[in-house]
KOLMI-335899 format. One record per residue (C-alpha): x, y, z; residue in one letter. Coordinates in pm, whole numbers, padded with zeros to 5 digits, always signed. Each point is the difference from the previous one (the first is absolute). Example, Ala and Ser with C-alpha at 12.3 -4.5 7.8 and 13.67 -1.06 7.14 Angstrom:
BEGIN
+01230-00450+00780a+00137+00344-00066s
***
This chain:
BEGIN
+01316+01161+00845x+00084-00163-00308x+00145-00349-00094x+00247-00039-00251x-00023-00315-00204x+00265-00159-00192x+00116-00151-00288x-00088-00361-00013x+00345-00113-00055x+00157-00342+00055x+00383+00093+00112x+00010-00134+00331x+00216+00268+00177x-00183+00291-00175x-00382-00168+00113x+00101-00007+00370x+00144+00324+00029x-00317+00133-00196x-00245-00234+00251x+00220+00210+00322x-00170+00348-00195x-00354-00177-00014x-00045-00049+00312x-00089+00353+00057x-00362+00037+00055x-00250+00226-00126x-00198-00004+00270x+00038-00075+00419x+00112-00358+00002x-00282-00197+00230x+00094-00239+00286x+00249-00299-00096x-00136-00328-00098x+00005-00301+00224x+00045-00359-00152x-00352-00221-00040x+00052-00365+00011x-00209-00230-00188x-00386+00030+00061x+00024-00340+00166x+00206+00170+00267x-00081+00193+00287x+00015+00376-00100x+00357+00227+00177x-00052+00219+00272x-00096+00361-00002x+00141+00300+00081x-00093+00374+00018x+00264+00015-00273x-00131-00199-00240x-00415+00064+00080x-00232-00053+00225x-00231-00238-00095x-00078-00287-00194x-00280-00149-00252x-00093-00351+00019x-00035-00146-00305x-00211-00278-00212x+00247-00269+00117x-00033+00115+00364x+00328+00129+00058x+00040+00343+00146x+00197+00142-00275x+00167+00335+00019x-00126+00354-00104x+00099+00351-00069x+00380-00057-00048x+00244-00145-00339x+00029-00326+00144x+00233-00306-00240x-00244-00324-00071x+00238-00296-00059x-00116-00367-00121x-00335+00139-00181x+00028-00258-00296x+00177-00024-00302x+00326+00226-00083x+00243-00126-00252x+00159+00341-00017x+00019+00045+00336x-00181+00297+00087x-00028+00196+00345x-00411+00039+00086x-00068+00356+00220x-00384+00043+00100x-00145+00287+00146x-00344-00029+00167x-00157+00275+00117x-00144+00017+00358x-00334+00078-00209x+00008-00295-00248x-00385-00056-00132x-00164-00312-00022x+00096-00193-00319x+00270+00219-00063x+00172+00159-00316x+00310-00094-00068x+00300+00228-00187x+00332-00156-00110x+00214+00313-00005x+00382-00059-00193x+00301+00184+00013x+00213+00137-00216x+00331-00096-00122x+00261+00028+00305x-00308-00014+00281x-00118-00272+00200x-00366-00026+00138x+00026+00227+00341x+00213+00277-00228x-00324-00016-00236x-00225-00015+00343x+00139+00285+00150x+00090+00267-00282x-00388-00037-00165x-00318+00079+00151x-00205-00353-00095x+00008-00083+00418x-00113+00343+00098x-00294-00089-00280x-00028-00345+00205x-00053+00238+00368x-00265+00116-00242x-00226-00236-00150x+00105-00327+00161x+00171-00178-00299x+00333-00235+00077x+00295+00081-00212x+00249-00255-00087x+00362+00111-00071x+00221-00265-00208x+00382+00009+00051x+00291-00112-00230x+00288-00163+00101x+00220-00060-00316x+00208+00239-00029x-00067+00247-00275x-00317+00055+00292x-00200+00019-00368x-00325-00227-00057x+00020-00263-00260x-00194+00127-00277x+00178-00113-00273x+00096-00404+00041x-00275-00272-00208x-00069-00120+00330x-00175+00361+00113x-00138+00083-00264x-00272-00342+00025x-00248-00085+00233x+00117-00247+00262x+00340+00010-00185x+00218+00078+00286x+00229+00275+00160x-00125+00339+00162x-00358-00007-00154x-00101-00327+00207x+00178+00141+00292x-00254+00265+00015x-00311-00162-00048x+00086-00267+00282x+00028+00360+00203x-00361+00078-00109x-00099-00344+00034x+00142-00019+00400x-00169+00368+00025x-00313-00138-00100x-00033-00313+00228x+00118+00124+00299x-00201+00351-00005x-00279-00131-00189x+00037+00249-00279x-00247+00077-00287x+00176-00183-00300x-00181+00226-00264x+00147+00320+00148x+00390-00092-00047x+00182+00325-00172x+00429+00043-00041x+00167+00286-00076x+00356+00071+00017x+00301+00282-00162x+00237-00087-00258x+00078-00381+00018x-00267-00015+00213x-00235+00156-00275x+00148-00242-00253x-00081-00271+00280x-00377+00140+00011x-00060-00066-00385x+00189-00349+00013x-00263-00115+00322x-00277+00173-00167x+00080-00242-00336x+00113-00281+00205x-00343-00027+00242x-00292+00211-00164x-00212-00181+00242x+00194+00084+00316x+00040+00382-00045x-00317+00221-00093x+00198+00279-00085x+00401+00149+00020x+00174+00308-00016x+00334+00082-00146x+00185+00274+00066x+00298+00030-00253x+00044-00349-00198x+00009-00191-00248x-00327-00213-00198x+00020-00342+00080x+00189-00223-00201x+00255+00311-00086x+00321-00105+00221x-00080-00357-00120x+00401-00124-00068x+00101-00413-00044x+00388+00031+00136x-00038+00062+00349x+00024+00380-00024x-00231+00213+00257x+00039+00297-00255x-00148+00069-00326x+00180+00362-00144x-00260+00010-00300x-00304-00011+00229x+00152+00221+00276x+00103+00267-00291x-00362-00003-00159x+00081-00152-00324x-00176-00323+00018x-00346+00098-00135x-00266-00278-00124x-00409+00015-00150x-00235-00006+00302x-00081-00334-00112x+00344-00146+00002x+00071+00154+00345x-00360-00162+00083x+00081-00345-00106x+00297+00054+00231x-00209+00008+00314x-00264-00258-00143x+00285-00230-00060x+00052+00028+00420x-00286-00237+00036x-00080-00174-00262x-00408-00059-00032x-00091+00283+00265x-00328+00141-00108x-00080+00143+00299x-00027+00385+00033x+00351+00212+00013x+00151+00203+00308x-00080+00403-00062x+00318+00208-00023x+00128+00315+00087x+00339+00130-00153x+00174+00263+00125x+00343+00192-00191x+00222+00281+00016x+00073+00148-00381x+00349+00021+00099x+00091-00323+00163x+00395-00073-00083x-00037-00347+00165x-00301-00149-00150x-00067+00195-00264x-00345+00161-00104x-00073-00144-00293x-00070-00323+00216x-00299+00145+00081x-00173+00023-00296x+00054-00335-00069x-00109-00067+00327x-00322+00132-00076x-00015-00172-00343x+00013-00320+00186x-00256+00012+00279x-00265+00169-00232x+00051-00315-00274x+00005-00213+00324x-00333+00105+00099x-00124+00024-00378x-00001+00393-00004x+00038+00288-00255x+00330+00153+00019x-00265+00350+00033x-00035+00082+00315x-00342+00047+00130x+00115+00312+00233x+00305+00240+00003x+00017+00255+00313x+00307+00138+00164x-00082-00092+00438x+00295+00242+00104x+00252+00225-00203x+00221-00176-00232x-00195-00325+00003x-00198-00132-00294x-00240-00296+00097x-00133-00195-00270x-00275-00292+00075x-00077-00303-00240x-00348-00184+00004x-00189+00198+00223x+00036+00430+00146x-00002-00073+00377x+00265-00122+00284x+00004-00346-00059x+00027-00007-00407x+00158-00318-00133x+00316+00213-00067x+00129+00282+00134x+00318+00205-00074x+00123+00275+00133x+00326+00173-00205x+00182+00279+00235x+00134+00264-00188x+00392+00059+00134x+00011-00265+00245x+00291-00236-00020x+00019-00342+00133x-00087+00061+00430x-00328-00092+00030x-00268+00016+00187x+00015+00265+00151x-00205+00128+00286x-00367-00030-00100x+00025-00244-00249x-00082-00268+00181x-00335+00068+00101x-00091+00057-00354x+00077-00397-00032x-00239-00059+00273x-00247+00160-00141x+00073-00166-00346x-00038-00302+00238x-00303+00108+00137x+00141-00071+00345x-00098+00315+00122x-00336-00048-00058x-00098+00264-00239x+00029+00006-00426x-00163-00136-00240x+00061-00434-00050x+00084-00133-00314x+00099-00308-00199x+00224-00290+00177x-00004-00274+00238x-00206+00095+00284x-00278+00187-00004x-00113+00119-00350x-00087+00313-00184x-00206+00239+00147x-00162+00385-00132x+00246+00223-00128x-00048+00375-00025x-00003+00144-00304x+00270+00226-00177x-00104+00371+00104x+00017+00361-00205x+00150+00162+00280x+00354+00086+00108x+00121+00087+00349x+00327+00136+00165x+00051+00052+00349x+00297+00183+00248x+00014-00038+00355x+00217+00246+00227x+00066-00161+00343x+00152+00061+00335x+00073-00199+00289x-00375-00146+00065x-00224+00188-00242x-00002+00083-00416x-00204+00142-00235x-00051-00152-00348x-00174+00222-00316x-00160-00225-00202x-00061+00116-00409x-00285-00221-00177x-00011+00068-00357x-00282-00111-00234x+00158-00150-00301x-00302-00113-00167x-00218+00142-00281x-00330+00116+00177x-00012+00125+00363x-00018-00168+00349x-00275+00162+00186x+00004-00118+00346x+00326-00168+00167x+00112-00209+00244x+00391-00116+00014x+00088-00280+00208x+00334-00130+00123x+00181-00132+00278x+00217+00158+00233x+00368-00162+00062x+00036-00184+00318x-00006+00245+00316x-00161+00307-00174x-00331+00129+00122x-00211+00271-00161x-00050+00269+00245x-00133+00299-00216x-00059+00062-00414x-00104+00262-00259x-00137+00012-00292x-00186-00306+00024x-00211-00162+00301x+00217-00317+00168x-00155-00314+00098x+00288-00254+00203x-00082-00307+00042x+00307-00142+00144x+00300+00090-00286x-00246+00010-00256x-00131+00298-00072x-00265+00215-00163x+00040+00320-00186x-00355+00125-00115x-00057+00342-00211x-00109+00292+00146x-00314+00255-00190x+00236+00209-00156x+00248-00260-00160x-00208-00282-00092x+00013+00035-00355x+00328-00089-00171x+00059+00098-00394x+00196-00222-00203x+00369+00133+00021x-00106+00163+00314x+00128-00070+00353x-00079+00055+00386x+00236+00034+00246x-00089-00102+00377x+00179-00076+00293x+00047-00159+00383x+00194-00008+00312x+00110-00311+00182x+00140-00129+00253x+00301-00282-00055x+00215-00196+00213x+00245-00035-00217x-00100-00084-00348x-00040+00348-00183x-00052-00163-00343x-00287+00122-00232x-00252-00272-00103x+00083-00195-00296x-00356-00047-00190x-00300+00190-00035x-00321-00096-00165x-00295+00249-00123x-00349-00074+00044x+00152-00400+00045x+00257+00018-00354x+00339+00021+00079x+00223+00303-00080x+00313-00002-00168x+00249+00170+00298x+00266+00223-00076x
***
């Protein structure tokens, strides 16, 4: 179930026979929207179609819940954007709120239905807001003077008007506001990101651009020398780019997370590194990062300013993968980036601040799992790659969603929910340096067969392989 995405180009003809491909999704499309008038209205009808119930929010108007529905009238829109919200059925109290933007070619229900950010909403009771172009190159503006300044006009105000309506009429918690979005929608992620620092408290981009990079003065939506890589700048000049959003900010910046295939033909690669170049100067980091680890084969992750799940800046280059991303499982490693899912460690932004972070570990572990239809088995290799022994062990991580420990070896198992437990045994205990130890479980799944992504010994983290 893949989605192909397509070349952000501006021939009319050629754009909306390429939009008729996109509207494949990667995943089961959910029920179709219904329209939402303005707050001041009464709220539509309902239907077993559409959902079954309804959340009444701060304004006390029963507002819908768990299905796309279009919000029209919620404030300011020179561009004039479409507004998609999906609320869960189990919103939380002062919810989270997640802008998630297309690609070039997509609207906001093709973006709603072919990623998994409102299965992650079922989840953890976060409202996602999808924004929808209507020019018609179906590409954000990320490259007009107006867009690229605070207040300054076009899709950028569009959008926060659709956090701002989010936020009064569901009561939202304004310091947990996060975007992310593919292609033009990852260029529009670093543009809102340098445009309101004190709206978002953190983005992810999958495949774009830094901000400031499509930046053009004649009217043109398309900037060959950025899309082709060769535009490259100091970190500080590609800082002052963002700092020049909004002028006088001294607050704190949004964390990022990058994400790039080596052999994107659309966007290409090296806009990654300068990418990175720009949020780490943004944020007044080394270019060094503080951790390197590879979470799944052909990944390298690289963190800036601190070593756990919420670093200032974190990028993630995929070895081989062209320009369709996410993919499946991708998008829960932005939640947890988030922190929406309640679990890594917090660090620097708006919000709430910095928190412990565990400490770089002399270990290294690789795992397999072999499944069938409702069990697996995973074998699980930790090797010491320190310079005096481990003598006594525990290795702790967390099960995907779905999986439950029902036997081990090699090691005693302590579940506590997903997280789990592995604890040496009397016989392999001890661990030389260079040596390894090789221990195992079974599991039950029910559906998810994936092998855990992080492992920490004795409380450092491991690098995975």
């Amino acid at each position: 179930m893949t989605r192909r995405t397509p070349r952000p180009v501006l021939l009319g003809a050629f754009l909306a026979a390429l939009a008729l491909v996109l509207a494949v999704p990667l995943l089961p499309a959910r029920p179709a929207a219904a329209a939402v008038p303005p707050a001041s209205a009464p709220p539509p009808a309902r239907t077993a179609a559409t959902a079954t119930t309804a959340t009444t929010t701060s304004a006390g108007v029963s507002a819908p819940a768990a299905a796309l529905t279009e919000v029209t009238n919620f404030g300011s829109n020179p561009s004039n954007l479409r507004m998609y919200v999906y609320v869960p059925d189990s919103v939380t109290a002062r919810p989270a709120v997640l802008v998630a933007v297309h690609y070039c070619g997509g609207s906001g229900p093709v973006f709603h239905s072919g990623t998994e950010f409102a299965s992650l909403a079922d989840r953890y009771g976060f409202i996602v807001v999808y924004p929808s172009v209507t020019r018609s190159s179906k590409c954000f503006d990320v490259s007009s003077p107006q867009a690229l300044r605070r207040g300054g006009g076009s899709d950028p105000v569009g959008i926060k008007s659709m956090v701002d309506w989010v936020t009064r009429t569901y009561g939202a918690d304004t310091g947990r506001t996060y975007v992310t979005g593919a292609s033009s929608g990852a260029m529009m992620t670093n543009v809102l990101l340098g445009d309101y620092p004190d709206v978002f408290a953190a983005g992810a981009a999958f495949a774009g651009v830094p901000f400031g990079c499509f930046a053009t003065t004649d009217g043109s939506e398309w900037n060959s020398a950025c899309a082709n890589g060769t535009v490259s700048r100091t970190p500080q000049q590609w800082g002052d780019l963002v700092r020049a959003a909004y002028p006088g900010y001294t607050g704190a910046r949004p964390r990022m997370q990058l994400w790039h295939g080596t052999e994107d033909a659309v966007l290409r690669y090296p806009n990654f590194g300068e990418e990175v170049k720009q949020w780490t100067n943004a944020h007044g980091l080394s270019q060094t990062p503080a951790r390197t680890d590879s979470p799944q084969s052909g990944w390298t992750r690289t963190r800036y300013g601190s070593t756990g799940d919420q670093a200032a800046v974190e990028a993630i280059s995929l070895q081989g993968v062209g320009h369709n991303v996410p993919t499946g499982g991708m998008a829960a490693r932005v939640i947890t980036f988030f922190g929406l899912d309640g679990g890594g460690e917090p660090g620097p932004g708006p919000g709430p601040g910095p928190g412990p972070e565990p400490q770089p570990g002399t270990c290294r572990v690789s795992v397999t799992t072999n499944a069938w239809n409702t069990g697996l088995t995973a074998s699980v290799t930790l090797t010491n790659t320190g310079t005096s022994a481990v003598n006594g062990w525990k290795l702790s991580f967390t099960l995907p969603p779905g999986q439950t420990i029902t036997s081990g070896w090699g090691a005693t198992y302590t579940p506590s929910g997903s997280a789990v437990t592995a604890t040496s045994l009397t016989y392999n205990g001890t661990i030389e340096p260079g040596a390894g130890v090789t221990i195992g479980y079974q599991a039950g799944h029910t559906g998810s067969s994936a092998a855990p992504t992080a492992f920490a010994l004795n409380g450092a983290d491991c690098a995975v392989v």
